[in-house]
CHARMM-style PDB file with segment names, atoms N, HN, CA, C and O in Angstrom:
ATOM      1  N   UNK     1      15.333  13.974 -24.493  1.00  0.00      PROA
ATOM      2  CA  UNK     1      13.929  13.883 -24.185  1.00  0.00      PROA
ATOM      3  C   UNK     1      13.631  12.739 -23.227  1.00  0.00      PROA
ATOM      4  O   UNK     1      13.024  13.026 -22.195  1.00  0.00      PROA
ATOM      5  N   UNK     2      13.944  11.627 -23.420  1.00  0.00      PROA
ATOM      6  HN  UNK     2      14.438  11.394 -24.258  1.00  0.00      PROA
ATOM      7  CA  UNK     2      13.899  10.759 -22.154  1.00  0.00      PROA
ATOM      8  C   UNK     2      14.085  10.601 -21.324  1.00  0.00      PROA
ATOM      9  O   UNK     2      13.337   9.791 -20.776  1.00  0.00      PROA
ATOM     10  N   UNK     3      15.304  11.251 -20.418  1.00  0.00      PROA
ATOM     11  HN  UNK     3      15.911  11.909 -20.863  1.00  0.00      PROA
ATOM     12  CA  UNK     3      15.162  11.722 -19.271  1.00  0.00      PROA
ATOM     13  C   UNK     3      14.584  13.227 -19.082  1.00  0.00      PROA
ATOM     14  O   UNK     3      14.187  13.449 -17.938  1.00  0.00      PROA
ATOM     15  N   UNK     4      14.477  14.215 -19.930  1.00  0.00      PROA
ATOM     16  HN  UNK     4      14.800  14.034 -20.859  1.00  0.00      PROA
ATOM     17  CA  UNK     4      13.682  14.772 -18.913  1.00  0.00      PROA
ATOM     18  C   UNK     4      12.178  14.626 -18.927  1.00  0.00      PROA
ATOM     19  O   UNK     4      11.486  15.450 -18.329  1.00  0.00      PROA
ATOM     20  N   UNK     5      11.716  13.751 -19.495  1.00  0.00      PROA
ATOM     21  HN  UNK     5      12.278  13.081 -19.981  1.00  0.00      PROA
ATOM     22  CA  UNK     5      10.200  13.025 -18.807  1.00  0.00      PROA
ATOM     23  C   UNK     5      10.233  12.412 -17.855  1.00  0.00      PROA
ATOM     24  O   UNK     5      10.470  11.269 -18.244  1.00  0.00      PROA
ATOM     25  N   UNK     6      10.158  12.407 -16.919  1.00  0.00      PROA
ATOM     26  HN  UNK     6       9.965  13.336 -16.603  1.00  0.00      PROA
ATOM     27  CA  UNK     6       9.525  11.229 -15.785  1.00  0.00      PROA
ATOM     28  C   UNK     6       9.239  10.164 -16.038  1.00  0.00      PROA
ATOM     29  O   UNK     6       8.821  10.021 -17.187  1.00  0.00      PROA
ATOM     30  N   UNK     7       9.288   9.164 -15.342  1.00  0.00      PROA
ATOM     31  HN  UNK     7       9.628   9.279 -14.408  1.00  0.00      PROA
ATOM     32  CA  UNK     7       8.406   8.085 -15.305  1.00  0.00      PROA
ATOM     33  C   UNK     7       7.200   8.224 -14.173  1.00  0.00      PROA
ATOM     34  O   UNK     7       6.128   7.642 -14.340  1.00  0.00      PROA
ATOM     35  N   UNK     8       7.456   9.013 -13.049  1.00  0.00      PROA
ATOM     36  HN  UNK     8       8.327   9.485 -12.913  1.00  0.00      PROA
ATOM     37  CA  UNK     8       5.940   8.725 -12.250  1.00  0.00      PROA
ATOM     38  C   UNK     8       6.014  10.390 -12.297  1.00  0.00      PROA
ATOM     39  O   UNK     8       7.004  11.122 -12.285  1.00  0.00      PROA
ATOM     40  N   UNK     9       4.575  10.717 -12.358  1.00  0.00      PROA
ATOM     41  HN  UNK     9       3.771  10.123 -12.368  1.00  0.00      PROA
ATOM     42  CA  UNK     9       4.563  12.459 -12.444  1.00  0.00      PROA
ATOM     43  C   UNK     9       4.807  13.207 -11.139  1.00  0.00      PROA
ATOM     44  O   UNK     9       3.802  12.976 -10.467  1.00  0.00      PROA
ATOM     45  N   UNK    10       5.225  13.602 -10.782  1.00  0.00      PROA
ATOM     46  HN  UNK    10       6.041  13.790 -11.328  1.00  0.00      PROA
ATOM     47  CA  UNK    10       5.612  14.448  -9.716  1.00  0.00      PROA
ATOM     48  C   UNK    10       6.340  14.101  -8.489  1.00  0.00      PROA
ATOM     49  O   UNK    10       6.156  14.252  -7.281  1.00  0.00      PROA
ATOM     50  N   UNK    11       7.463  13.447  -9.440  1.00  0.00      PROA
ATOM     51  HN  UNK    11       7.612  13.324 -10.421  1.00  0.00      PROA
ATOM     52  CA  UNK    11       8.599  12.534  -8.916  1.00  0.00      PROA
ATOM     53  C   UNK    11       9.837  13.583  -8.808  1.00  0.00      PROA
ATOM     54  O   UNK    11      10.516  13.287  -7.824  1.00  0.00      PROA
ATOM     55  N   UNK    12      10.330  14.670  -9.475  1.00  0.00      PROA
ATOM     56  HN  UNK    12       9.778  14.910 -10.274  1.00  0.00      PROA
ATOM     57  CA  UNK    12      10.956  15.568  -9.439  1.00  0.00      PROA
ATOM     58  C   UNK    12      10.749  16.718  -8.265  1.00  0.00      PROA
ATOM     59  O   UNK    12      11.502  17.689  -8.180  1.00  0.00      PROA
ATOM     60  N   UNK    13      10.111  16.585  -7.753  1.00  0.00      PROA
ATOM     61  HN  UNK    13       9.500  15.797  -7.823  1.00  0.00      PROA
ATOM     62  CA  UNK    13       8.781  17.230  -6.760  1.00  0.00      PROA
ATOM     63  C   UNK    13       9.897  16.851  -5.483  1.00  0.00      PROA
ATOM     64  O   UNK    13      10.109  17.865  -4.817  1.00  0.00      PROA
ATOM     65  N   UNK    14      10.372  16.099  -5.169  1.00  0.00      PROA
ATOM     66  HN  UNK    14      10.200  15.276  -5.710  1.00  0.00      PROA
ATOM     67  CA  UNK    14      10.590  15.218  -4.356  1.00  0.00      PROA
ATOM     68  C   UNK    14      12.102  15.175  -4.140  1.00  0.00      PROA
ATOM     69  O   UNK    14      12.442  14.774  -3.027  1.00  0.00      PROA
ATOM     70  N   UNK    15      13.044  15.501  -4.965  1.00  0.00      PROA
ATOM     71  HN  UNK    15      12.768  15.826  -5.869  1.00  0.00      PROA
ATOM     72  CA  UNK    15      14.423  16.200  -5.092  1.00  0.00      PROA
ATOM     73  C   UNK    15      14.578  17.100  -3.589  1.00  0.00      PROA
ATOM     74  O   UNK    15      15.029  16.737  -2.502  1.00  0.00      PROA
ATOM     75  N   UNK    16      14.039  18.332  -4.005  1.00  0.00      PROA
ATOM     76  HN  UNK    16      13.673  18.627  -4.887  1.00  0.00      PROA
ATOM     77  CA  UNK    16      14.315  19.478  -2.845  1.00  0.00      PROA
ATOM     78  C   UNK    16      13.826  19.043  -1.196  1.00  0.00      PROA
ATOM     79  O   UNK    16      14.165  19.537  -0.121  1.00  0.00      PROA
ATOM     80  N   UNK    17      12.943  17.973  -1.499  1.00  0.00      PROA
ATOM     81  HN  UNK    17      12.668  17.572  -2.373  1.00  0.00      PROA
ATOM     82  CA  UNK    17      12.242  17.382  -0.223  1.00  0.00      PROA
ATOM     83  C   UNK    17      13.737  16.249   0.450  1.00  0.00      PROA
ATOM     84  O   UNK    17      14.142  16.029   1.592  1.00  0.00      PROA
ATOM     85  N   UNK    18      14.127  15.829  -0.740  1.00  0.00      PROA
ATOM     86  HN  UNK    18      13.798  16.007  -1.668  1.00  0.00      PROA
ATOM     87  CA  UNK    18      15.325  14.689  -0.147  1.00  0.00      PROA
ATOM     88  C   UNK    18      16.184  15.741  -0.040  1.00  0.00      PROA
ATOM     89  O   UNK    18      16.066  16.001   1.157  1.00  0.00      PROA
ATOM     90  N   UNK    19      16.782  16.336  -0.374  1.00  0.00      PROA
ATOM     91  HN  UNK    19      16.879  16.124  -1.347  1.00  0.00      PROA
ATOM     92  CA  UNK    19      18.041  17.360  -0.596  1.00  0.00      PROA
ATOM     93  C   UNK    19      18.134  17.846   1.115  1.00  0.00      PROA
ATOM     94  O   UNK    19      19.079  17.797   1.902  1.00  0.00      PROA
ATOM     95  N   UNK    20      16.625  18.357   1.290  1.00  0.00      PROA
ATOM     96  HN  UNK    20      15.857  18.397   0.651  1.00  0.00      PROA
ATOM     97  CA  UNK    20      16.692  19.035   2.553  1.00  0.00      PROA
ATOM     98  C   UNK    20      17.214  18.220   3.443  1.00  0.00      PROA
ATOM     99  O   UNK    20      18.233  18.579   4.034  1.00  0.00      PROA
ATOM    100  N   UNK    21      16.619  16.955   3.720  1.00  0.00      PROA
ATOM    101  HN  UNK    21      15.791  16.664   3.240  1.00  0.00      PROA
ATOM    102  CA  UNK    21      16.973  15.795   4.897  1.00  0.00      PROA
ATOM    103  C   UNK    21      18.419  15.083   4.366  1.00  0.00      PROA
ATOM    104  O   UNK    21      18.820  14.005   4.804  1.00  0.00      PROA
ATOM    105  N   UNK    22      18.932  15.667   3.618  1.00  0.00      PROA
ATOM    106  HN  UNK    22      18.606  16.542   3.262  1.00  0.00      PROA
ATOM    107  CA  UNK    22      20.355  14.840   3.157  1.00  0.00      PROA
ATOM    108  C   UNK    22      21.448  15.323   3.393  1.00  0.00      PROA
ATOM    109  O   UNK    22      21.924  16.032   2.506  1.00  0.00      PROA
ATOM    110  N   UNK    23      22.085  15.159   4.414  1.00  0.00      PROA
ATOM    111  HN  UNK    23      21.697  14.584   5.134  1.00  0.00      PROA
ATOM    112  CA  UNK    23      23.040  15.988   4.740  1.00  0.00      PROA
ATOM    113  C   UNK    23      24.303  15.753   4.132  1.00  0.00      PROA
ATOM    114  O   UNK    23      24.779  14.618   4.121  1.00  0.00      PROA
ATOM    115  N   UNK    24      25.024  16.950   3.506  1.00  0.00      PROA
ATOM    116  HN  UNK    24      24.637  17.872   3.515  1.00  0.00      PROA
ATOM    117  CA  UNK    24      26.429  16.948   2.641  1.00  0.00      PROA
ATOM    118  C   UNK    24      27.490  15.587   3.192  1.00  0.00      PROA
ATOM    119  O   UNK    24      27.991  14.648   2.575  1.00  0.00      PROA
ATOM    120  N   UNK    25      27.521  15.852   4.111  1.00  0.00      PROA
ATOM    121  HN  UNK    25      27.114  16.615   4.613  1.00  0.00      PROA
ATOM    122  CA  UNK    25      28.628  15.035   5.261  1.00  0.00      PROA
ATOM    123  C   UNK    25      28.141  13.536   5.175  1.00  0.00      PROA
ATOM    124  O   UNK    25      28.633  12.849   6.070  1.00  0.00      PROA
ATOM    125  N   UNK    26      27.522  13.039   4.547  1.00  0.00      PROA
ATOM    126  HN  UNK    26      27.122  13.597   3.820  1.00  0.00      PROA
ATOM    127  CA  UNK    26      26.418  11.330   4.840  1.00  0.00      PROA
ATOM    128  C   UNK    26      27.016  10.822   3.438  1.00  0.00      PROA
ATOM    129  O   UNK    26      26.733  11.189   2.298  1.00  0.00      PROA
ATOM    130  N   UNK    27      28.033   9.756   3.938  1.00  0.00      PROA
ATOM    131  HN  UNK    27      28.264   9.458   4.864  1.00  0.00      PROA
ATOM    132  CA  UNK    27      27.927   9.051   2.325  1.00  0.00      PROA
ATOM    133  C   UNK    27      26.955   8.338   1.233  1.00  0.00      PROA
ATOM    134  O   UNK    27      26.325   7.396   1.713  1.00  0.00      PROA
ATOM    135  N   UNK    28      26.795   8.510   0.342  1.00  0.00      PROA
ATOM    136  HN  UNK    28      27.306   9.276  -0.048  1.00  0.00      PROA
ATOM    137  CA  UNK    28      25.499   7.368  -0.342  1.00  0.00      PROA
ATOM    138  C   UNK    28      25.086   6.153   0.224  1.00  0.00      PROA
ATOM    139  O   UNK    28      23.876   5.924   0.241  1.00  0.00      PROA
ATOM    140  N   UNK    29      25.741   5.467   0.612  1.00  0.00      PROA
ATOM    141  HN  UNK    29      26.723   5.653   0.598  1.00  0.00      PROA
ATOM    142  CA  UNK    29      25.511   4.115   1.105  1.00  0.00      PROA
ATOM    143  C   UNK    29      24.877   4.461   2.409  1.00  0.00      PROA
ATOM    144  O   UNK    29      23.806   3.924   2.692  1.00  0.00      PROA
ATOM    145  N   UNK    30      25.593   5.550   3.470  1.00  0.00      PROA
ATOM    146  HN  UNK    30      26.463   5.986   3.240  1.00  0.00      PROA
ATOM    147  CA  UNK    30      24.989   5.984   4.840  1.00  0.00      PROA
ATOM    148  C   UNK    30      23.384   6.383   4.723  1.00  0.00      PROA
ATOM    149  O   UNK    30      22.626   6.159   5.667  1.00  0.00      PROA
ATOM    150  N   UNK    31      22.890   7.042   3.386  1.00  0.00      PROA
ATOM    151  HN  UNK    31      23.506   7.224   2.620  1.00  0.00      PROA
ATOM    152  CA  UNK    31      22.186   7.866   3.063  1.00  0.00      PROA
ATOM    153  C   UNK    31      20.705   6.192   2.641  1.00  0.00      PROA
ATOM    154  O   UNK    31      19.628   5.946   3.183  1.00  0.00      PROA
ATOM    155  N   UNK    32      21.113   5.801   2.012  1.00  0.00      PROA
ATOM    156  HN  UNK    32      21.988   6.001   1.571  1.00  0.00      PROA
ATOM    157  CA  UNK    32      20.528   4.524   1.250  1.00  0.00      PROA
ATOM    158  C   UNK    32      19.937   3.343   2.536  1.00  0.00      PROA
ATOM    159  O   UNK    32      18.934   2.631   2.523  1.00  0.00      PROA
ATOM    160  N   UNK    33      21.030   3.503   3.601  1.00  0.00      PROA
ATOM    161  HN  UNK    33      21.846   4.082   3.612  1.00  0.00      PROA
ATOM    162  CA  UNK    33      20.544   2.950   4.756  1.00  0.00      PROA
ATOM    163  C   UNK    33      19.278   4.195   6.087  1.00  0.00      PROA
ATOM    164  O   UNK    33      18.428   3.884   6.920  1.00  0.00      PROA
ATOM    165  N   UNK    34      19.762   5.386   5.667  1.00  0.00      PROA
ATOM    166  HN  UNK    34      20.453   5.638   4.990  1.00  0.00      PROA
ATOM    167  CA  UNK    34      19.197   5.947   6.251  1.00  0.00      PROA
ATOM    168  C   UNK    34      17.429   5.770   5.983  1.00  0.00      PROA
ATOM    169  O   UNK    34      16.547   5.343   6.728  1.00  0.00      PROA
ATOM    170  N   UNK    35      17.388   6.338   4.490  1.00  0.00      PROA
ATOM    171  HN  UNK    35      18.105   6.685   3.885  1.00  0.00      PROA
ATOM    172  CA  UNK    35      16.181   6.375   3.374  1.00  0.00      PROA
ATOM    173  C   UNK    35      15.273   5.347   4.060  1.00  0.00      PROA
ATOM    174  O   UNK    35      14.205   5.665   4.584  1.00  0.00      PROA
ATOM    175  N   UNK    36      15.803   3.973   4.026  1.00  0.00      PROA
ATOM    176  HN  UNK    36      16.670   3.714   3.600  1.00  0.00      PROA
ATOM    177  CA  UNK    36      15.865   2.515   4.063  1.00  0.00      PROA
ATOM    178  C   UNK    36      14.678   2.349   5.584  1.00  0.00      PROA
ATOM    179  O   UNK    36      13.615   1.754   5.762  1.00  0.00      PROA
ATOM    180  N   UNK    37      15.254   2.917   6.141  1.00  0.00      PROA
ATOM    181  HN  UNK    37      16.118   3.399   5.996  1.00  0.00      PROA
ATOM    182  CA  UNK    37      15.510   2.658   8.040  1.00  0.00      PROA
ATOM    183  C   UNK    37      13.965   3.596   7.980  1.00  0.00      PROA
ATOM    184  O   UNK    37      12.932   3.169   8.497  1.00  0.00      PROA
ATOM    185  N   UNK    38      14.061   4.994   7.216  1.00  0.00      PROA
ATOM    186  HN  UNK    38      14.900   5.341   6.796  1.00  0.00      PROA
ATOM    187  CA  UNK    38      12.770   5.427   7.579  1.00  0.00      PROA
ATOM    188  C   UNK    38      11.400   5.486   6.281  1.00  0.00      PROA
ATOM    189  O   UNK    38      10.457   6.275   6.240  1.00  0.00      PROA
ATOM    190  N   UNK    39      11.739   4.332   5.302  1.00  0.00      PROA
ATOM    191  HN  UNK    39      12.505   3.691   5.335  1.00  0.00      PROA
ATOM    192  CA  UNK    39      10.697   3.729   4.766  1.00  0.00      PROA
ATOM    193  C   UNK    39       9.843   2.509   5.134  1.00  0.00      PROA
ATOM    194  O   UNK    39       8.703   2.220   4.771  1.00  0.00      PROA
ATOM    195  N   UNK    40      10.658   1.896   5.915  1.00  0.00      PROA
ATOM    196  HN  UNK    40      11.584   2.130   6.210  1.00  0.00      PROA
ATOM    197  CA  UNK    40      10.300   0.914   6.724  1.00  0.00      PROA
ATOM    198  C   UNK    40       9.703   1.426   8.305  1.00  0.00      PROA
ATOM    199  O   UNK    40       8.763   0.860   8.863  1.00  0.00      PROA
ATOM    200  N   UNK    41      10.140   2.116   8.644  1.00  0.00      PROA
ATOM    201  HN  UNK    41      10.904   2.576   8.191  1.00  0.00      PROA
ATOM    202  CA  UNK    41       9.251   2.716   9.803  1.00  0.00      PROA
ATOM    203  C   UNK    41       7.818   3.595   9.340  1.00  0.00      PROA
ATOM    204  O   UNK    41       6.845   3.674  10.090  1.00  0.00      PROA
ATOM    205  N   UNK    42       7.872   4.216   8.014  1.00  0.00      PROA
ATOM    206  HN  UNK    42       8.663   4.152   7.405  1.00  0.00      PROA
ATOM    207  CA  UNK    42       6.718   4.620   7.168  1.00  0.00      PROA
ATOM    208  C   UNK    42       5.566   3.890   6.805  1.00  0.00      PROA
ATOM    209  O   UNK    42       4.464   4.381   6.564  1.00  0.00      PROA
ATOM    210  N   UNK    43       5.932   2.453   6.770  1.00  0.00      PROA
ATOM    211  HN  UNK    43       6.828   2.054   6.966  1.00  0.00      PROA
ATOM    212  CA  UNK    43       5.294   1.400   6.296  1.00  0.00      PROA
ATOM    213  C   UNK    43       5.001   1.135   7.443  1.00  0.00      PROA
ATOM    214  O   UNK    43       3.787   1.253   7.608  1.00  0.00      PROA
ATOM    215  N   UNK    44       5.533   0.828   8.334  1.00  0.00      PROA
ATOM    216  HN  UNK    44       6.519   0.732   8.200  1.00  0.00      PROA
ATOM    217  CA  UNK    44       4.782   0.277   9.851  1.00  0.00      PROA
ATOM    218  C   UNK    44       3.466   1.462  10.257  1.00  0.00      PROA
ATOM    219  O   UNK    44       2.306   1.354  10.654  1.00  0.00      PROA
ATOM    220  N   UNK    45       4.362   2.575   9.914  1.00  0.00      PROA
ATOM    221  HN  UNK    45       5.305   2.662   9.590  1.00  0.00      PROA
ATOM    222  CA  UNK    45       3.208   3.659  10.549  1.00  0.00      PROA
ATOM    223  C   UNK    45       1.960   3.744  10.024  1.00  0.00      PROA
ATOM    224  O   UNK    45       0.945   4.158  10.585  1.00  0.00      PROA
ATOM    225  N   UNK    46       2.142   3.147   8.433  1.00  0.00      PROA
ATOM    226  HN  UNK    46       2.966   2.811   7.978  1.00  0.00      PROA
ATOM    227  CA  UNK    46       0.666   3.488   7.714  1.00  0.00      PROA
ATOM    228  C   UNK    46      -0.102   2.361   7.727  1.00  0.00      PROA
ATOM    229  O   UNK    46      -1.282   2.480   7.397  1.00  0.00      PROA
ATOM    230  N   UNK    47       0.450   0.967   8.134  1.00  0.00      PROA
ATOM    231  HN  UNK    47       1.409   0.870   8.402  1.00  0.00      PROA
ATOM    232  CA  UNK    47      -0.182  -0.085   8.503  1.00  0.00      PROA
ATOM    233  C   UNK    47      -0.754   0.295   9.656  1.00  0.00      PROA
ATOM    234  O   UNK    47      -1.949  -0.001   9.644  1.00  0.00      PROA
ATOM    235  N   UNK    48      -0.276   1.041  11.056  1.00  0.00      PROA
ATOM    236  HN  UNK    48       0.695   1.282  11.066  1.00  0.00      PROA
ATOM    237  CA  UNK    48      -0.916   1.434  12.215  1.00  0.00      PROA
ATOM    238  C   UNK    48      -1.994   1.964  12.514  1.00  0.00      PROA
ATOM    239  O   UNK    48      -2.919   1.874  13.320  1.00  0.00      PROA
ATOM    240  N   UNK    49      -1.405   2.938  11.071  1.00  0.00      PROA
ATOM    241  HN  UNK    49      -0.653   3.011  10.416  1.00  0.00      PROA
ATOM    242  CA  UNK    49      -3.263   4.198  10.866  1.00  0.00      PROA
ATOM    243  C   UNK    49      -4.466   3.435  10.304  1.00  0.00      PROA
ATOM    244  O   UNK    49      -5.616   3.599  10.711  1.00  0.00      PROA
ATOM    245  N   UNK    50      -4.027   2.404   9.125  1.00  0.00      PROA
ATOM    246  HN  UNK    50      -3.093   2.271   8.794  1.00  0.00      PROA
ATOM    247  CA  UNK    50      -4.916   1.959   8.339  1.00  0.00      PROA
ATOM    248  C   UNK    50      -5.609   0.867   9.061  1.00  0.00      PROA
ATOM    249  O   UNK    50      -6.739   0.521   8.715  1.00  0.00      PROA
ATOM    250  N   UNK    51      -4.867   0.203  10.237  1.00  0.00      PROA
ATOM    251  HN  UNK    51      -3.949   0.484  10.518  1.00  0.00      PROA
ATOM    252  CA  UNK    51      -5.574  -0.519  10.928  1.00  0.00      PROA
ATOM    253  C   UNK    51      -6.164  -0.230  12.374  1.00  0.00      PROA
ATOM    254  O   UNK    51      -6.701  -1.080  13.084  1.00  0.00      PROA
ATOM    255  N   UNK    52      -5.946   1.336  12.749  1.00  0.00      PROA
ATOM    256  HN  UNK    52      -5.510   2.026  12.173  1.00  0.00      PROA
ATOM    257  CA  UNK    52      -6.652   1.858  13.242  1.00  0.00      PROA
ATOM    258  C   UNK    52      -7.910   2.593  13.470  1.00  0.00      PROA
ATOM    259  O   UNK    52      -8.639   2.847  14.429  1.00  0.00      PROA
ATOM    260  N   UNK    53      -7.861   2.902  11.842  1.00  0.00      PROA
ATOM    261  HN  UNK    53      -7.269   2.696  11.063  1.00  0.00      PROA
ATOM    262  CA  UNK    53      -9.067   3.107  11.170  1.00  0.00      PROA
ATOM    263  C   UNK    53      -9.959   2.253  10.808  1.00  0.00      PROA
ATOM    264  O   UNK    53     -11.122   2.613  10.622  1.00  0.00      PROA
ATOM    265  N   UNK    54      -9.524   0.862  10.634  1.00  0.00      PROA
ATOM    266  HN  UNK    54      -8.580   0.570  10.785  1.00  0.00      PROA
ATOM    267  CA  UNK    54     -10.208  -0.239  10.530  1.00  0.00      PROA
ATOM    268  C   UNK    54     -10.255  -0.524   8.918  1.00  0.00      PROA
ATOM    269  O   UNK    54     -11.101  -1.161   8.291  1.00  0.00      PROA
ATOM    270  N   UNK    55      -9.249   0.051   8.512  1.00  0.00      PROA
ATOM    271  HN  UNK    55      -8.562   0.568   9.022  1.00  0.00      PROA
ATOM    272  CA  UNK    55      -8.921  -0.178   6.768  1.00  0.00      PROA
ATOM    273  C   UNK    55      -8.692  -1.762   6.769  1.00  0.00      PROA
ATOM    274  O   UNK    55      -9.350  -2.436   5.976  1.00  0.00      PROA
ATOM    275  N   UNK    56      -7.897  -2.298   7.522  1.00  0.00      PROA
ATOM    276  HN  UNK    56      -7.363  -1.751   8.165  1.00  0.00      PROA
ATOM    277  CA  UNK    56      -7.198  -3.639   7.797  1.00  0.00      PROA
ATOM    278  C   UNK    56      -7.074  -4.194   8.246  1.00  0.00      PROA
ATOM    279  O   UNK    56      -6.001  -4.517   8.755  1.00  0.00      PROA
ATOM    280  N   UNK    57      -8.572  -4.903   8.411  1.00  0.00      PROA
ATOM    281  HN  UNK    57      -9.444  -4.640   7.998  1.00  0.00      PROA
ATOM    282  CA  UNK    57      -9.349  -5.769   8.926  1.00  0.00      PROA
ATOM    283  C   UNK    57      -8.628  -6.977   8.514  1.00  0.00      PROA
ATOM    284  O   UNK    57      -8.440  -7.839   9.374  1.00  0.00      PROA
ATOM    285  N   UNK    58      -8.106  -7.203   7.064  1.00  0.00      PROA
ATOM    286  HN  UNK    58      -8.259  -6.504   6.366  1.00  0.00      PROA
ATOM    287  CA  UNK    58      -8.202  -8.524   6.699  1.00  0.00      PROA
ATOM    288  C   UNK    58      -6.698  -8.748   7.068  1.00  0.00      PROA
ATOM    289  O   UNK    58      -6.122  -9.720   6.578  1.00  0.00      PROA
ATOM    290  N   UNK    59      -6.065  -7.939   7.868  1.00  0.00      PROA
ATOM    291  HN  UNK    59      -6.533  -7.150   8.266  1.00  0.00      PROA
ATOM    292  CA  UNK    59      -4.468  -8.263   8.388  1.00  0.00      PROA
ATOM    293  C   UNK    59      -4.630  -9.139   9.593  1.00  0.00      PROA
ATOM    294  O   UNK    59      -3.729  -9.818  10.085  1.00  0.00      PROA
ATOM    295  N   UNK    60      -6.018  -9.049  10.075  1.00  0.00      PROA
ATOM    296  HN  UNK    60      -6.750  -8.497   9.676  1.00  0.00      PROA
ATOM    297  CA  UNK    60      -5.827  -9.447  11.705  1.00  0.00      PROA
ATOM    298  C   UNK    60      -6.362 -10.557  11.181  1.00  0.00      PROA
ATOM    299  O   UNK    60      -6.975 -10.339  10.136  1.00  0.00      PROA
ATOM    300  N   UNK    61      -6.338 -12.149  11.692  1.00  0.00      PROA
ATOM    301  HN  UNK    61      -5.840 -12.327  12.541  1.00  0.00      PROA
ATOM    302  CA  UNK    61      -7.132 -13.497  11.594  1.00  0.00      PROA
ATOM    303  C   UNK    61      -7.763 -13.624  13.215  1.00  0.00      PROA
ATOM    304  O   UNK    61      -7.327 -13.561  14.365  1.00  0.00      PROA
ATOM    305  N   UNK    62      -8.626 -13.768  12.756  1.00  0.00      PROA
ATOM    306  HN  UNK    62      -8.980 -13.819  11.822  1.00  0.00      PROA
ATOM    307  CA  UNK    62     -10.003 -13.865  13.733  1.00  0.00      PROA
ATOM    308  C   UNK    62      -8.891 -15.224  14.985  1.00  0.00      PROA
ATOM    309  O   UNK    62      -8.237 -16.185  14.581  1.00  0.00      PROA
ATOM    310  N   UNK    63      -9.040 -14.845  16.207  1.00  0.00      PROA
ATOM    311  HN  UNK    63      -9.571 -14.064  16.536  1.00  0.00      PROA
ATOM    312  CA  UNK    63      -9.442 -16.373  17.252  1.00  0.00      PROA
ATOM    313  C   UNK    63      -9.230 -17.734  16.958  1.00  0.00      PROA
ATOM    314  O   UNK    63      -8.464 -18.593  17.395  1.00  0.00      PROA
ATOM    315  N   UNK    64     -10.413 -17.691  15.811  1.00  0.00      PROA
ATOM    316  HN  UNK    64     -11.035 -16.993  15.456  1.00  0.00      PROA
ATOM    317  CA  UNK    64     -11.389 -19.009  15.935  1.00  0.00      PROA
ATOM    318  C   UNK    64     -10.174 -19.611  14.678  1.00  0.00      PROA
ATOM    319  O   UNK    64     -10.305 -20.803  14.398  1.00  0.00      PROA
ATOM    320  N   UNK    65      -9.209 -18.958  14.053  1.00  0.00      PROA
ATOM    321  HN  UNK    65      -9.102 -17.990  14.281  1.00  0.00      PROA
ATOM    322  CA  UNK    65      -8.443 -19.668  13.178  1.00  0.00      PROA
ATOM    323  C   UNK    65      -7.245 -20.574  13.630  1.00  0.00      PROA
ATOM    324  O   UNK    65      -6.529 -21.335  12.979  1.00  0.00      PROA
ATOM    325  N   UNK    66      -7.266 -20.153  15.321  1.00  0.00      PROA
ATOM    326  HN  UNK    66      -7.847 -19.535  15.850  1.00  0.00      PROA
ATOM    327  CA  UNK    66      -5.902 -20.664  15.787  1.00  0.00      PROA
ATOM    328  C   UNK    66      -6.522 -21.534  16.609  1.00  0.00      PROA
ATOM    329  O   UNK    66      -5.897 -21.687  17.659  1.00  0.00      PROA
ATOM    330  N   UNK    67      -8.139 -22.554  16.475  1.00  0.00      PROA
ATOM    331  HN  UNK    67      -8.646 -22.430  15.623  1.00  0.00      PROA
ATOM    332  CA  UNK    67      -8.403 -23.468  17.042  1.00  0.00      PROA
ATOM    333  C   UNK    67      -7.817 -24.801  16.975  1.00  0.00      PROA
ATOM    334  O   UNK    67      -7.996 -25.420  15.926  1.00  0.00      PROA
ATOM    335  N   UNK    68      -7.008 -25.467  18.103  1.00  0.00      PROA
ATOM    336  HN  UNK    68      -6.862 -24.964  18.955  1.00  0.00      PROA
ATOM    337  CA  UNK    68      -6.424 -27.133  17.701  1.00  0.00      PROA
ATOM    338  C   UNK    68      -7.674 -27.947  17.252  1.00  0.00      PROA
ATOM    339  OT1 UNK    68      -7.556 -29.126  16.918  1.00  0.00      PROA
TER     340      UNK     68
END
């Protein structure tokens, strides 16, 4: 019973989604750097949108903070 509950719900969801982009031939470690390489480009991207949208305002410091 404990593993087959989840801990986040619709985390199993997400198997056939990695499976697809995982190619047989990629060792774990290749795979872990891959994952890696495009969670971090994920994170840049949604910082891009969110501060394009003007979600993240409070990322940018005003001018007047970098006065001598």
């Amino acid at each position: 019973m404990g593993l087959a509950t989840p801990l986040v719900p619709g985390l199993p969801l997400l198997g056939p989604v990695v499976a697809i982009f995982t190619p047989v031939r990629y060792s774990a470690w290749r795979m872990w750097v891959i994952w890696g390489i495009a969670g971090v480009c994920a994170v840049f991207l949604l910082l891009a949108l969110a501060s394009s949208l003007g979600w993240a305002d409070w990322l940018v410091l005003d001018q007047e903070d970098y006065t001598p």
